[in-house]
C-alpha positions in Angstrom: 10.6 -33.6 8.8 6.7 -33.6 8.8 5.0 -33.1 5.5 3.5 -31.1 4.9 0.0 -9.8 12.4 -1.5 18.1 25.2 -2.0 21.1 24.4 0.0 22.5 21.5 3.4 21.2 22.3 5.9 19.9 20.1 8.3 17.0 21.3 10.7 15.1 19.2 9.9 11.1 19.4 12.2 8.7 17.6 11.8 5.3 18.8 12.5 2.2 16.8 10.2 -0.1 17.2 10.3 -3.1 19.8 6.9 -4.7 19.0 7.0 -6.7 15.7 4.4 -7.9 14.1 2.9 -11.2 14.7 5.3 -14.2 14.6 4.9 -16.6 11.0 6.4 -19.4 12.3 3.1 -21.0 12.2 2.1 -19.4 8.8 2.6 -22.4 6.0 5.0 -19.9 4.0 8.4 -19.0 4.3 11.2 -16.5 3.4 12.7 -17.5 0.3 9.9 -20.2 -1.0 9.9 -20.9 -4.0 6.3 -21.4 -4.3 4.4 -23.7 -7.0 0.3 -23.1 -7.3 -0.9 -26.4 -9.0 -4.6 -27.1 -10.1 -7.2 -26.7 -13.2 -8.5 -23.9 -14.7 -9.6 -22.2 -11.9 -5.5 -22.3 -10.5 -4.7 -21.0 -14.1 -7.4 -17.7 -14.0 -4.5 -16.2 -11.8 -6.8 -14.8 -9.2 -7.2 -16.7 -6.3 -3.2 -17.1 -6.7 -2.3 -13.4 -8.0 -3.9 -12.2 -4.6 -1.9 -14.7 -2.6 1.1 -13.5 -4.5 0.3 -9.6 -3.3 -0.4 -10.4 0.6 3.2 -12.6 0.4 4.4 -9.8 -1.5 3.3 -6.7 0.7 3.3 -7.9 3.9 6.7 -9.8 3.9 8.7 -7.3 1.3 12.3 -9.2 2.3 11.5 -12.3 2.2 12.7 -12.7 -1.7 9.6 -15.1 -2.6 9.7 -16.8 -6.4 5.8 -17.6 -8.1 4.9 -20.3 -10.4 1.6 -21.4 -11.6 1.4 -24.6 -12.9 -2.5 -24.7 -13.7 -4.6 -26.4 -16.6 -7.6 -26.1 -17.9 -9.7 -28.9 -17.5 -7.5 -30.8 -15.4 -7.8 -33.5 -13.0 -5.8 -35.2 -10.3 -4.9 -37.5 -12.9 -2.9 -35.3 -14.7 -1.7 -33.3 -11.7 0.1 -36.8 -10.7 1.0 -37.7 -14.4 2.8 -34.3 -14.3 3.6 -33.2 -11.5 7.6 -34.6 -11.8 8.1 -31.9 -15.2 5.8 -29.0 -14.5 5.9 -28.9 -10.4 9.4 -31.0 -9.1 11.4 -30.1 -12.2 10.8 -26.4 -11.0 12.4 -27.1 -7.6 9.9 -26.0 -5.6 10.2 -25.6 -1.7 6.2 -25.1 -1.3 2.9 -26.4 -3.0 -0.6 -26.0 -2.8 -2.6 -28.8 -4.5 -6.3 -27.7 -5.6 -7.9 -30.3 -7.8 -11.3 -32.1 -7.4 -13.6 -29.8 -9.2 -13.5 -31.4 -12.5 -12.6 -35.4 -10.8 -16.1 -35.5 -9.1 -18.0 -35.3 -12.9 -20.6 -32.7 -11.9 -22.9 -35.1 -11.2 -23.7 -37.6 -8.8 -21.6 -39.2 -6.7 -19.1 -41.6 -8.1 -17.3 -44.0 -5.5 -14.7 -44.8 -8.5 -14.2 -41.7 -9.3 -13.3 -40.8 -5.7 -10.8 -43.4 -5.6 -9.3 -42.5 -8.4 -8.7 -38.6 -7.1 -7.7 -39.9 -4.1 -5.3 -42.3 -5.4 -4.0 -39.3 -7.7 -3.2 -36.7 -4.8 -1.9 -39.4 -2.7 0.8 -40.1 -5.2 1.4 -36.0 -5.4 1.8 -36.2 -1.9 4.3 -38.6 -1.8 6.1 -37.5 -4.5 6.2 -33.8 -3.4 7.3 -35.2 0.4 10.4 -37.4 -0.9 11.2 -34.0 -2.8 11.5 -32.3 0.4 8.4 -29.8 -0.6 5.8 -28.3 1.4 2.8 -29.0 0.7 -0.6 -27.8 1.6 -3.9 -29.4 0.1 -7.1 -28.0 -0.4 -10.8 -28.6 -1.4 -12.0 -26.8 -4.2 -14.4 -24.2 -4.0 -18.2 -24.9 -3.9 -20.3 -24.2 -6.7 -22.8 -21.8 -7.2 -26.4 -23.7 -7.1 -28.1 -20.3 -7.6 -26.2 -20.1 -11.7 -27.4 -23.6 -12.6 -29.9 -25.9 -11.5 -27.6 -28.5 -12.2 -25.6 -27.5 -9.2 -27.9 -28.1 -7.1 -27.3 -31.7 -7.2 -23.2 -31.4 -7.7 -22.9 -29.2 -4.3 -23.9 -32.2 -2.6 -22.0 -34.5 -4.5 -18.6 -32.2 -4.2 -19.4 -32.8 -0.4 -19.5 -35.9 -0.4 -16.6 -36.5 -2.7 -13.8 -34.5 -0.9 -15.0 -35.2 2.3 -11.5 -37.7 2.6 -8.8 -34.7 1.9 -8.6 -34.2 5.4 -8.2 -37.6 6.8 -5.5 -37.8 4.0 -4.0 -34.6 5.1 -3.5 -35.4 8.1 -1.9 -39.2 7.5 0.7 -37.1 5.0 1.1 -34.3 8.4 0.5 -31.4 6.2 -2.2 -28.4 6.2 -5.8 -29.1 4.5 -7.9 -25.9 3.6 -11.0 -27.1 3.6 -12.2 -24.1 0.7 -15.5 -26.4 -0.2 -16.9 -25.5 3.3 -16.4 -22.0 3.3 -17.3 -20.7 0.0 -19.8 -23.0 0.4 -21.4 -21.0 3.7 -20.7 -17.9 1.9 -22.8 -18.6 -1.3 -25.3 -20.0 1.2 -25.5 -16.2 3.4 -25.6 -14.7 0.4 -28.5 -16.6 -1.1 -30.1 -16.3 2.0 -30.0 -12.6 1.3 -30.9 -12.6 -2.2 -28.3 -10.1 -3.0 -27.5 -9.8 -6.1 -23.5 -11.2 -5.9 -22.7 -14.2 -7.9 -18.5 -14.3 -7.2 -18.8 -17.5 -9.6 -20.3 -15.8 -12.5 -20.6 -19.6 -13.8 -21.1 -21.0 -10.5 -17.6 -22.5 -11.1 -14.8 -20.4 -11.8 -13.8 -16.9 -10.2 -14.6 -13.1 -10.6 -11.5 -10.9 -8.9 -14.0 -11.1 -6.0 -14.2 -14.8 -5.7 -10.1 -14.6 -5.9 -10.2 -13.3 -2.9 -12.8 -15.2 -1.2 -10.6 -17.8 -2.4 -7.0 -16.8 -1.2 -8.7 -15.5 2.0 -9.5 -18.9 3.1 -6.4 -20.1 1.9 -4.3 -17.6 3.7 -6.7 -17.8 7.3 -6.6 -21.6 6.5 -2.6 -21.7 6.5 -2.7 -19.1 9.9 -1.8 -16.4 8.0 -0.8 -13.1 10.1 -3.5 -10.2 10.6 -1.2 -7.3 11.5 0.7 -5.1 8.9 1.4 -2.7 11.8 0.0 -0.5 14.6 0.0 2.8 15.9 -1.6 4.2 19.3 -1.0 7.4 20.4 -1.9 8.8 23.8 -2.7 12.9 22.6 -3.0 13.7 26.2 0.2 12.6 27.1 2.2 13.0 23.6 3.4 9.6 23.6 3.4 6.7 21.4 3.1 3.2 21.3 3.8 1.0 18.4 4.2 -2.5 16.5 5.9 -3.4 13.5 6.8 0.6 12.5 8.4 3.6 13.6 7.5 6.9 14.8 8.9 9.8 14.8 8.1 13.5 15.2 4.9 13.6 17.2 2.9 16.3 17.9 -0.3 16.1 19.5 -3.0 18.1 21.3 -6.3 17.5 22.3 -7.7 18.8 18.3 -4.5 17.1 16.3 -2.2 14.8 15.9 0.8 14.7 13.7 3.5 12.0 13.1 6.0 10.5 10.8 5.2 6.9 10.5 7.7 4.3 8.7 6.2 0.5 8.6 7.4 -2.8 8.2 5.0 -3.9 4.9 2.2 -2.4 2.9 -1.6 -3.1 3.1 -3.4 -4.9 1.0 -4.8 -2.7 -2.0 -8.5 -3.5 -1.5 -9.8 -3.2 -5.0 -13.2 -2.0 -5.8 -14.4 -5.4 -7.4 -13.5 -6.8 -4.0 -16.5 -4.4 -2.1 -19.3 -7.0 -2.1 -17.3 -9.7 -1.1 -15.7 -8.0 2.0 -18.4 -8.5 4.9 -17.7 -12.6 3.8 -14.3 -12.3 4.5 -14.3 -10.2 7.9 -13.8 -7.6 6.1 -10.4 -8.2 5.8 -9.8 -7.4 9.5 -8.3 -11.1 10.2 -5.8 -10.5 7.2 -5.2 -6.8 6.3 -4.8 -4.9 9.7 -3.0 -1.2 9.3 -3.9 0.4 13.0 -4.5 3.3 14.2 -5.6 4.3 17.3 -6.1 8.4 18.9 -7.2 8.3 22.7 -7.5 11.9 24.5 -8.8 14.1 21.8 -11.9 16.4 22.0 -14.9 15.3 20.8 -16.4 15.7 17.2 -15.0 14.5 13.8 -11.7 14.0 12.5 -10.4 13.6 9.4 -6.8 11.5 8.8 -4.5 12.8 6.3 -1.6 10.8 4.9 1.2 12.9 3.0 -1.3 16.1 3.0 -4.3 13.7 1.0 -7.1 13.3 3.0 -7.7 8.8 2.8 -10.9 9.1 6.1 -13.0 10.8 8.5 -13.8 9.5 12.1 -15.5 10.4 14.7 -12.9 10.7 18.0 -14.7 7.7 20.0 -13.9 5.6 16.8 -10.9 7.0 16.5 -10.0 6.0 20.4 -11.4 2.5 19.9 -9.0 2.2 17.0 -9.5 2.6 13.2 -8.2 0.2 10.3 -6.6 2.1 7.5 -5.9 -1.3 5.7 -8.9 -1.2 3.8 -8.2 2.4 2.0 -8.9 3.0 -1.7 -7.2 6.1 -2.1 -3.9 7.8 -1.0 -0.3 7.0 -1.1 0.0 4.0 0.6 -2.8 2.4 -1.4 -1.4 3.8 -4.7 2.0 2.0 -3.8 0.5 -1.0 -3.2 -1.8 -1.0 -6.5 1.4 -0.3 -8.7 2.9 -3.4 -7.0 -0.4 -5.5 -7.7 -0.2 -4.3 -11.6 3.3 -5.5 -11.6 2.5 -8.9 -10.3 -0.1 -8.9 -12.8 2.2 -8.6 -16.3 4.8 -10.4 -14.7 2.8 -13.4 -14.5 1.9 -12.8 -18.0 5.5 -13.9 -18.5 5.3 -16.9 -16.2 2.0 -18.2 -18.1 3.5 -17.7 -21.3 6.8 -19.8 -19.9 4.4 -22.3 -18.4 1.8 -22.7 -21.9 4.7 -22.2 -24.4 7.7 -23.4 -23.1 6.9 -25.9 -19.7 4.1 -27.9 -21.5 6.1 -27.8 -24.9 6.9 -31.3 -26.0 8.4 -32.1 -29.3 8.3 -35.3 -31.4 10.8 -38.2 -31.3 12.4 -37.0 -34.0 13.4 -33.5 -33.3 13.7 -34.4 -29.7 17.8 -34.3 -29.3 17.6 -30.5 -30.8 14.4 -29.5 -29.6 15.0 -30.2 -25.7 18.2 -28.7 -26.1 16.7 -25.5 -27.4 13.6 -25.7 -24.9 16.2 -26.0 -21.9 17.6 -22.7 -22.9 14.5 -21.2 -23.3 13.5 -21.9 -19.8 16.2 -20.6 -18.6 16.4 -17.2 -20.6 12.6 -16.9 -19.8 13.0 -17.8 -15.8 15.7 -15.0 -16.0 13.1 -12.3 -17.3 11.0 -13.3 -14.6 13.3 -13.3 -11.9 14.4 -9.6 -13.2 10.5 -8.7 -13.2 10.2 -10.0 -9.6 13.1 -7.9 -8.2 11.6 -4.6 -9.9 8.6 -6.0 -7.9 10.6 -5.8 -4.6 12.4 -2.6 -5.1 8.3 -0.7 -5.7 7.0 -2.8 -2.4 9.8 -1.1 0.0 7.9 0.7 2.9 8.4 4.8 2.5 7.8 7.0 5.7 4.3 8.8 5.2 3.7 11.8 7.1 -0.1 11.6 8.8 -2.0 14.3 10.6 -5.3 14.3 12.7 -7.2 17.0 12.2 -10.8 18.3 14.3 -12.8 19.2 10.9 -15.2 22.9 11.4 
């Protein structure tokens, strides 16, 4: 085993879809992972890994995925080796990612010791994690901000220098690198270019909600991550349909409207508003959050799309026959679904960092250690339980609901 997307006629269309979305069998996760995040503090913010945890979530709503996050303040690979047996293994994990090296290279100058000490420390997490039988993907840590302190002006260069190896050692383990240094990097580099006014390190080091997703975009392009949710084109002309990863049913079109039932296989993404100044960087979201729709044969002028009676755009026909992506919504039903499922991944990893900080990390003296370990074994288990019931609740609210969408000229 290697390591490691007519004119006013009215005619009946029901037609399961034959076209499904693109293929994951090259996408790092799988159904039923049970999936370990493992890194400092930036790993323990929940950002980066919360929005990895809603495109898994949204976009494959049966694959019955489980979320840890094993992240620490302050920590190095050091202690991601030291404890990656009771915090990672001891979870039985069937997929990792591994993102240290922002506090191991000493924000500083470069330090050949160092380095082979952080190497030496993933390389024993990588062998441990393979004779565990767990995936694993490793990657860089995201480049610092040089415009926040003048101090990182120096440390970019040295954080180039010092992860520069991860992907020769990925690749003698056979698993995926991200290499995240190298793209946040040419992102803080455009926008400084610029000089707009974005810093999604407010520190230069750790993560606003936009830099989670800078982050967890990488990640998920980086680990060949699917781009299509699903996709619609309908021929008005000729009333027909033609579709991918969805149904559609009821269509009536003409050369002013269109009007469909439409039933999909996952959600979009629920682009958040925080998220705005980051989207251009991260093409806008096209390569990962793609909800199609596509209207050839109507008249020109405007149009504007309505999903369950609530308008959510306007487009002019010719965009409208090149193709539209609805993925990127902030209003209307299918972005209120997916919101409620994002704030439901948020306080249920309120529960899994509480498990991990008071329960996980809890170790008691040798002399209450017979009663105490006893005690904290239950604990996990009553706590993992509450999670598990939180993540099902989670699954139930991300089910795909058929949404009833009209095409209308506007006056």
């Amino acid at each position: 085993m290697k390591r490691h997307s007519v004119i006013a006629m009215f005619v009946l269309v029901s037609a399961v879809c034959t076209l499904h979305a693109e293929s994951p069998k090259d996408f790092f996760f799988k159904k039923n992972d049970r999936i370990v995040f493992l890194g400092d503090s930036i790993t323990e913010q929940y950002q980066y890994s919360n929005d990895l945890e809603l495109y898994l979530t949204t976009r494959f709503p049966q694959w019955n995925l489980t979320f840890l996050n094993a992240g620490i303040g302050g920590d190095t690979a050091t202690g991601g080796a030291n404890r990656i047996a009771s915090h990672v293994l001891a979870e039985k994990p069937t997929a990792l990612t591994i993102d240290f090296g922002m506090n191991d290279a000493g924000y500083g100058g470069f330090n050949p010791a160092g380095q082979a000490t952080f190497l030496k420390n993933t390389g024993q997490m990588l062998d441990k994690a393979h004779e565990a039988g767990v995936r694993v993907a490793l990657i860089s840590p995201n480049a610092v901000d040089r415009r926040v302190n003048d101090g990182f002006k120096r440390y970019l260069e040295t954080q180039q220098r010092f992860y520069a190896p991860l992907k020769e050692l990925a690749v003698k383990h056979e698993l995926p690198f991200v290499d995240q240094y190298a793209v946040t990097r040419a992102v803080l580099e455009k926008l400084e270019s610029a000089k707009a006014n974005v810093k999604p390190f407010p520190d230069g080091v750790h993560t606003s909600s936009a830099a989670g997703l800078l982050m967890a975009h990488t990640i998920l392009v980086g680990l060949h991550a699917p781009a299509l949710i699903s996709d619609v084109s309908i021929d008005a002309a000729a009333n027909k349909a033609e579709k991918k990863a969805c149904t559609v049913e009821n269509l009536q079109s003409s050369a002013t409207s269109v009007a469909f039932d439409r039933l999909d296989e996952a959600l979009p993404l629920p682009v958040q508003r925080d998220w705005q100044a980051i989207l251009p960087f991260v093409d806008e979201l096209h390569d990962l959050n793609w909800y199609g729709l596509k209207v050839t044969g109507l008249a020109s002028g405007k149009y504007a799309v309505q999903v369950d009676g609530k308008e959510v755009g306007t487009y002019s026909a010719e965009q409208l026959a090149d193709g539209v992506n609805l993925g990127n919504l902030t209003a209307g039903p299918i972005f209120d679904q997916g919101q409620k499922v994002f704030k439901a991944i948020n306080d249920k990893n309120t529960l899994v960092h509480q498990r991990f900080r008071g329960v996980v990390m809890f170790q008691a003296p040798d002399w209450l250690a017979d009663v105490a370990n006893e005690r904290r074994a239950a604990e996990l288990d009553k706590r993992a339980k509450q999670i598990a019931d939180r993540q099902a609740e989670i699954y139930k609210q991300v089910q795909p609901v058929t949404h009833h969408f009209e095409v209308k000229q506007q006056n």
